[in-house]
One Martini backbone bead per residue (centre of mass of N, CA, C, O) as a GRO file, in nm:
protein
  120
    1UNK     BB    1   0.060   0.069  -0.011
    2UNK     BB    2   0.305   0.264   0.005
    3UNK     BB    3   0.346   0.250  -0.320
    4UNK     BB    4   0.119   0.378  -0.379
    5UNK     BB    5   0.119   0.652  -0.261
    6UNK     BB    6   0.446   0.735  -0.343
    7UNK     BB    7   0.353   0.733  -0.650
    8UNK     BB    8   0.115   0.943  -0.618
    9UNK     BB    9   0.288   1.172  -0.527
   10UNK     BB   10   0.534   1.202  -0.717
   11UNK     BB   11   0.392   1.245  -0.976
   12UNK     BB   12   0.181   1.455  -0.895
   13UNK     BB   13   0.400   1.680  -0.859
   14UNK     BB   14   0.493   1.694  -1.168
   15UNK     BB   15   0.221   1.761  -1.229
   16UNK     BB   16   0.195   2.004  -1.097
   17UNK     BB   17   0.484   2.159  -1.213
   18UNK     BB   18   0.373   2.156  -1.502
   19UNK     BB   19   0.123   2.335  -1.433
   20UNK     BB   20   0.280   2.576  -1.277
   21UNK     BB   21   0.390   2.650  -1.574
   22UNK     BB   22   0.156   2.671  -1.752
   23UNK     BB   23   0.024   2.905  -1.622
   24UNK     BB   24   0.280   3.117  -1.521
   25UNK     BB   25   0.377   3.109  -1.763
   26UNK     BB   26   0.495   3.058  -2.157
   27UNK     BB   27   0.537   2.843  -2.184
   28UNK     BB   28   0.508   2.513  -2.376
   29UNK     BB   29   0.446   2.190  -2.327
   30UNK     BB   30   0.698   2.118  -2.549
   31UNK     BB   31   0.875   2.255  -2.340
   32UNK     BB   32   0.840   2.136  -2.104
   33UNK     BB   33   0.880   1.793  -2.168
   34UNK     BB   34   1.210   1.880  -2.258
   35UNK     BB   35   1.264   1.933  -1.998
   36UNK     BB   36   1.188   1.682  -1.828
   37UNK     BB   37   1.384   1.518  -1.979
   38UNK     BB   38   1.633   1.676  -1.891
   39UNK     BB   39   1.595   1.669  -1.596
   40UNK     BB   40   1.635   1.350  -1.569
   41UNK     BB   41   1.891   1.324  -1.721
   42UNK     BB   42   2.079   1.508  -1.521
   43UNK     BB   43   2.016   1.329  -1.264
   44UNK     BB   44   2.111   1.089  -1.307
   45UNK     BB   45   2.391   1.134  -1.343
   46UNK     BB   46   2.401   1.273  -1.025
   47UNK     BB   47   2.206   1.030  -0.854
   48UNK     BB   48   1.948   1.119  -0.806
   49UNK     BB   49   1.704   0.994  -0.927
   50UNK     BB   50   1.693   0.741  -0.811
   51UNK     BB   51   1.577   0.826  -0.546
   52UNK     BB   52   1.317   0.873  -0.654
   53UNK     BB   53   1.243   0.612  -0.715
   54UNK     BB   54   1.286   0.463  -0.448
   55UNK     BB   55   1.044   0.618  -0.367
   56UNK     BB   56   0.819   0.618  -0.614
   57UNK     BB   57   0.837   0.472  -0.876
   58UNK     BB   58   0.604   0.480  -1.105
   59UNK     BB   59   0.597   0.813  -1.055
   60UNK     BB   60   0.953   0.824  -1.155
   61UNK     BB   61   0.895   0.614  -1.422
   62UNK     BB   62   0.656   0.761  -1.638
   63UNK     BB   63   0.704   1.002  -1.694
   64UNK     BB   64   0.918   1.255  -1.856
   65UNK     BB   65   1.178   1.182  -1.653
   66UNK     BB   66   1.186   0.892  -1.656
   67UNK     BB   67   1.260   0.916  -1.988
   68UNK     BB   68   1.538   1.039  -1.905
   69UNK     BB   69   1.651   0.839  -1.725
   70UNK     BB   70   1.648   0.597  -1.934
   71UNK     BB   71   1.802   0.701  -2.105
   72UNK     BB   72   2.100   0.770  -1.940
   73UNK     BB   73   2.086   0.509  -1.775
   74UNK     BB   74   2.157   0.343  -2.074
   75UNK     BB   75   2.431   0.511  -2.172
   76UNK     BB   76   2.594   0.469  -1.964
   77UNK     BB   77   2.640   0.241  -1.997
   78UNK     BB   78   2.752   0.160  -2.282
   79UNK     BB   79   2.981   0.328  -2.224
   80UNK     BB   80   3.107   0.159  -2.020
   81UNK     BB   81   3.135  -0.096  -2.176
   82UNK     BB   82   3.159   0.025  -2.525
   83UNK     BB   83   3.190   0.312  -2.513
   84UNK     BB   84   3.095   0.560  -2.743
   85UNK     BB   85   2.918   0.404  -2.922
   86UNK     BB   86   2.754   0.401  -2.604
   87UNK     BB   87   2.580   0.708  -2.694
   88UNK     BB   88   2.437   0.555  -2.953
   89UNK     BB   89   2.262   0.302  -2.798
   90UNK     BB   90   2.157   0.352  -2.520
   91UNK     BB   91   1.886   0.491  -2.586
   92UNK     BB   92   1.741   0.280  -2.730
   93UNK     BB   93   1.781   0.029  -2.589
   94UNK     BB   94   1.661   0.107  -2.339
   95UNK     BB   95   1.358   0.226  -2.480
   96UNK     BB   96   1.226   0.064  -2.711
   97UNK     BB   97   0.973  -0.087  -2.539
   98UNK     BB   98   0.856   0.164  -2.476
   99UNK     BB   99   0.787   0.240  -2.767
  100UNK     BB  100   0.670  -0.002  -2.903
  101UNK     BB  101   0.423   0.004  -2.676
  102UNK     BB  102   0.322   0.291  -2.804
  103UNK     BB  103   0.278   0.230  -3.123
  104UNK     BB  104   0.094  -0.050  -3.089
  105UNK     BB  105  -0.117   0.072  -2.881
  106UNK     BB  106  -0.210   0.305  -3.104
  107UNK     BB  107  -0.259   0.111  -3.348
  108UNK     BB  108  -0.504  -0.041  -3.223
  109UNK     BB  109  -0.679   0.165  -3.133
  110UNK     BB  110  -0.704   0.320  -3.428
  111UNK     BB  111  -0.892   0.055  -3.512
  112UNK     BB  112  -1.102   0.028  -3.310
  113UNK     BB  113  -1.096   0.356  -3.313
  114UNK     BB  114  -1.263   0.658  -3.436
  115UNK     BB  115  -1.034   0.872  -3.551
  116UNK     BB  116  -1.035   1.212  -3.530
  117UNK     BB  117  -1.032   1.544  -3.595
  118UNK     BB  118  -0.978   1.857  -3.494
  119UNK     BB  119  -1.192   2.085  -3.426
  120UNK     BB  120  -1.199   2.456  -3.424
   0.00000   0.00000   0.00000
């Protein structure tokens, strides 16, 4: 039970900081998105994001700081494995199952409803 309320603790607050940036600031969503992206890949370099993990679960593995940590956490690993080579694979090998189960099940999604554009 401590895991599930830490993980909706930690998501939640992602989600607070990234709606009160959206409110006050001029930032735009896909601006939010990459600096999320972006600090959580900076956080994993310095071992901070970890602990958010250990802390948060899947609150702090599932947002898109999440997804710079796996960026990251993937990359480091590779280049110490494999040296230089392993900045351009860590990042592909790391992400590759969630990105192709997010391809997978959106085309899936898109076959069973019948999706429409967004009329203005």
């Amino acid at each position: 039970m401590g895991d599930y309320i830490s993980s909706f603790i930690v998501g939640g607050i992602f989600c607070v900081i990234a709606q009160i940036l959206m409110d006050k600031t001029k930032l735009t969503p896909a601006r939010i998105l990459v600096i999320y992206v972006t600090v959580g890949a900076i956080l994993t370099y310095f071992n901070i994001y970890q602990k958010i993990v250990d802390i948060g679960h899947a609150g702090a593995t599932v947002p898109l700081p999440g997804f710079g940590y796996s960026l990251a956490k993937s990359t480091i690993k590779e280049v110490t494995e494999k040296g230089l080579i392993g900045a351009f694979t860590g990042g592909i090998k790391g992400t590759a199952g969630g990105i192709e189960a997010a391809i997978f099940f959106g085309y899936v999604m898109a076959l069973i409803f019948n999706p429409k554009t967004k009329k203005s």
